[in-house]
C-alpha atoms as an extended CHARMM CRD file, in Angstrom:
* protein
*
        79  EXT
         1         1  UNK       CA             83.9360000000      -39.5450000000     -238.6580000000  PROA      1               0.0000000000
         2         2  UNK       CA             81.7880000000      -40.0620000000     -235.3100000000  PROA      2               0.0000000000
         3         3  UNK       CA             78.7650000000      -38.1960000000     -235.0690000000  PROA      3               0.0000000000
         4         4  UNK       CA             80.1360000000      -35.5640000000     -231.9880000000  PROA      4               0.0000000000
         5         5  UNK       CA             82.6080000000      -34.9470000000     -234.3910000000  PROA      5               0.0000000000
         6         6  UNK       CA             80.2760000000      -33.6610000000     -237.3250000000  PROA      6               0.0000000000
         7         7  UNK       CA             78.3950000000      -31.8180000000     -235.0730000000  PROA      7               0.0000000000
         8         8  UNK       CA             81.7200000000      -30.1360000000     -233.3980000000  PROA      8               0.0000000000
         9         9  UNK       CA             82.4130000000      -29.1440000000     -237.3920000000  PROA      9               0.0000000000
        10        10  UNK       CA             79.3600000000      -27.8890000000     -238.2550000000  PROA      10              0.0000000000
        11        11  UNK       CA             78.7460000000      -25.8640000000     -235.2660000000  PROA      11              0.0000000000
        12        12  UNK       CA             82.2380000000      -23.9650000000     -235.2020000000  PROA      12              0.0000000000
        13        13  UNK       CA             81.2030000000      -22.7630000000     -238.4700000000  PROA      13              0.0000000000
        14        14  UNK       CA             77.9250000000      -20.9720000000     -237.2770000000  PROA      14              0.0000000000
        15        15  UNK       CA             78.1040000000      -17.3330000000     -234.9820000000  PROA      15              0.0000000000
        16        16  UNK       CA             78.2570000000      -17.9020000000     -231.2010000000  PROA      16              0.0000000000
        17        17  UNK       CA             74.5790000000      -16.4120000000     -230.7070000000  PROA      17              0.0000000000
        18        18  UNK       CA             73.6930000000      -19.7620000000     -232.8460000000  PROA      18              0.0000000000
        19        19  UNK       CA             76.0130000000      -22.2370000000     -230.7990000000  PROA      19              0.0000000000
        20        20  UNK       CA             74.6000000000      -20.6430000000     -227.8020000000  PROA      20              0.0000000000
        21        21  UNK       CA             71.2740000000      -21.6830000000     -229.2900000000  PROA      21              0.0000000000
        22        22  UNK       CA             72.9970000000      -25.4340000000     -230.3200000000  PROA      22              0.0000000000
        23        23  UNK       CA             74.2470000000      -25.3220000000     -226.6990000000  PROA      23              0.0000000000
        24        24  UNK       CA             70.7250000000      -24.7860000000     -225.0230000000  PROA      24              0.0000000000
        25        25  UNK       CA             69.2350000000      -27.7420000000     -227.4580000000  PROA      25              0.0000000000
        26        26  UNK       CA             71.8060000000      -30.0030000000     -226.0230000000  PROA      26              0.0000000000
        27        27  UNK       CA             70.7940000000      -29.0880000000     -222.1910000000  PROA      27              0.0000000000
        28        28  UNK       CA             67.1960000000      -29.1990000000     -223.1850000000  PROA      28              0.0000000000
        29        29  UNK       CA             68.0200000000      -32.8880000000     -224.3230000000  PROA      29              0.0000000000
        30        30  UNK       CA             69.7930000000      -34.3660000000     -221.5560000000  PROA      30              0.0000000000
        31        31  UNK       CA             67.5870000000      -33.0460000000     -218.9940000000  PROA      31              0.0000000000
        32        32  UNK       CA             64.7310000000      -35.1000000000     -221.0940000000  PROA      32              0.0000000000
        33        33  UNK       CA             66.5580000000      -37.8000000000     -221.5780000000  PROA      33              0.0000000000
        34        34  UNK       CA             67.3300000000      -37.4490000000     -217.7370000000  PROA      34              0.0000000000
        35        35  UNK       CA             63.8110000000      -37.3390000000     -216.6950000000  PROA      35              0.0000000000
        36        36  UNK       CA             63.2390000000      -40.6130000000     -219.2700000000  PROA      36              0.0000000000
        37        37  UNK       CA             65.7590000000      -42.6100000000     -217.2880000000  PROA      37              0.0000000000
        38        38  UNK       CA             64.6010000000      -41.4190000000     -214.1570000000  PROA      38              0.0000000000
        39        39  UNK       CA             60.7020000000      -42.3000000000     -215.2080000000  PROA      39              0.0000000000
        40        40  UNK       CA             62.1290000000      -45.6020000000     -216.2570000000  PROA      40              0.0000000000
        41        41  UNK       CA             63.5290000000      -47.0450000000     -213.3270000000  PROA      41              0.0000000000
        42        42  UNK       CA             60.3360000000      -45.5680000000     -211.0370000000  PROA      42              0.0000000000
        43        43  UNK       CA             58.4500000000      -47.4370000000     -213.3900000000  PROA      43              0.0000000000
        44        44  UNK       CA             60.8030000000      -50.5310000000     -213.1450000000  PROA      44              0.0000000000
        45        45  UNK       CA             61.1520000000      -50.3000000000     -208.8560000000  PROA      45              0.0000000000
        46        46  UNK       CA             57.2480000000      -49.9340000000     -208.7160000000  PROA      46              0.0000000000
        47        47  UNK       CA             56.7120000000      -53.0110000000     -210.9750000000  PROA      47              0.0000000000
        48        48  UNK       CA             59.1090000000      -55.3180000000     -208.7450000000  PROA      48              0.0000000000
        49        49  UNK       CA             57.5800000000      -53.8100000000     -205.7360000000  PROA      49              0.0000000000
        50        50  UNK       CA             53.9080000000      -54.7160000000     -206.7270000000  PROA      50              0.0000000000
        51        51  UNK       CA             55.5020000000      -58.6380000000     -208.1770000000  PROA      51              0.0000000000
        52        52  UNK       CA             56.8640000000      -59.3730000000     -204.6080000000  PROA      52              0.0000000000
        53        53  UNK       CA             53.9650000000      -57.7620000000     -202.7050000000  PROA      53              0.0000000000
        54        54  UNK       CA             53.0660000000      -60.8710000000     -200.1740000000  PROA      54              0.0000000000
        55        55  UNK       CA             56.0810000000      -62.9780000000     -200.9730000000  PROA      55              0.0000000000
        56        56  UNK       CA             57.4880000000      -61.5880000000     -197.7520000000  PROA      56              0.0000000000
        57        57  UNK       CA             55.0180000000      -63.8750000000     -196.1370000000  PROA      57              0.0000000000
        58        58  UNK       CA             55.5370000000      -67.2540000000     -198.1780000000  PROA      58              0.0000000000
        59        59  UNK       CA             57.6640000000      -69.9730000000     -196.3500000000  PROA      59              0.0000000000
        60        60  UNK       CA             61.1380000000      -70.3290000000     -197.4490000000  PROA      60              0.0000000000
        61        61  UNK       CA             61.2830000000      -73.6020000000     -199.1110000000  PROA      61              0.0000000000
        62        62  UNK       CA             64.3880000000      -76.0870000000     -197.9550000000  PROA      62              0.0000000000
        63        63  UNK       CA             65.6970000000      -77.9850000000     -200.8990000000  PROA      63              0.0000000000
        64        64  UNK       CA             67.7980000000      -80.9660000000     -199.8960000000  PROA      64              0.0000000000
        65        65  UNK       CA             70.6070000000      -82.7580000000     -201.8210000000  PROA      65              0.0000000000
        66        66  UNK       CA             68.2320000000      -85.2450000000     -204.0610000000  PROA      66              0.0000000000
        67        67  UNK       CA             66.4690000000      -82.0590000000     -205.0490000000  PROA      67              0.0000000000
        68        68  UNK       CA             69.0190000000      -80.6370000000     -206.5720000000  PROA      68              0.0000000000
        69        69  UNK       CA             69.4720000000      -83.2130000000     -209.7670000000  PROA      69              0.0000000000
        70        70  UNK       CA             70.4750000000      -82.3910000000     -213.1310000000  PROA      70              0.0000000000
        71        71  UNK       CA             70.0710000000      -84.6960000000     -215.9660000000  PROA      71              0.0000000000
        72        72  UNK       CA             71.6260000000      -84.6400000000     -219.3200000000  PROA      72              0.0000000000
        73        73  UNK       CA             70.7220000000      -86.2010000000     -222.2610000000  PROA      73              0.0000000000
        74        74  UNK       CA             72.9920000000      -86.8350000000     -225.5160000000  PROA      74              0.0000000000
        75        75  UNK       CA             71.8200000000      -85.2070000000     -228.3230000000  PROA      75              0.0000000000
        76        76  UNK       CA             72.8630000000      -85.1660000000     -231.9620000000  PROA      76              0.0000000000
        77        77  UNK       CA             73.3250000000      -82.6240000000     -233.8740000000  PROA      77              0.0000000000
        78        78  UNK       CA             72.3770000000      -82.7260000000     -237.3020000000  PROA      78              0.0000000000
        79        79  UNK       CA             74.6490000000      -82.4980000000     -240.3500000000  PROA      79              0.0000000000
C-alpha cells in the first residue's frame, strides 16, 4: 500500500472538521515546499550568473581539426 493511500484510509475515518484540518496541513506544505523550489533555482540562476560574469568578454576560441584528437589506449581488465 502507497503512502497517499494510507493517508486517504486514515483520514476518511476522522470527522470532516479534522480532514479540514488534514486538508489545511497539506496546503501549508506545498506552498513551503513551493517557496523551497522557488528559493532553489534563485539560488541556482544567481550562482551561474555570478560563474559567467566577464566570460561575455573572453575571445571565442577556434579549434581546428588536429585539435580535436582522441586517443585510446587498451586496457586490461583484471580477472
Amino acid at each position: 500500500m502507497q503512502v497517499s493511500e494510507k493517508i486517504q484510509r486514515y483520514t476518511e475515518k476522522l470527522p470532516e472538521r479534522l480532514q479540514i484540518e488534514i486538508l489545511d496541513f497539506v496546503e501549508y506544505l506545498l506552498n513551503k515546499w513551493k517557496q523551497e523550489k522557488d528559493e532553489d533555482a534563485e539560488w541556482t540562476n544567481l550562482s551561474m550568473q555570478m560563474m559567467m560574469r566577464g566570460m561575455e568578454d573572453e575571445p571565442i576560441p577556434e579549434y581546428t581539426r588536429s585539435d580535436l584528437k582522441v586517443a585510446f589506449r587498451s586496457c586490461k581488465i583484471a580477472d
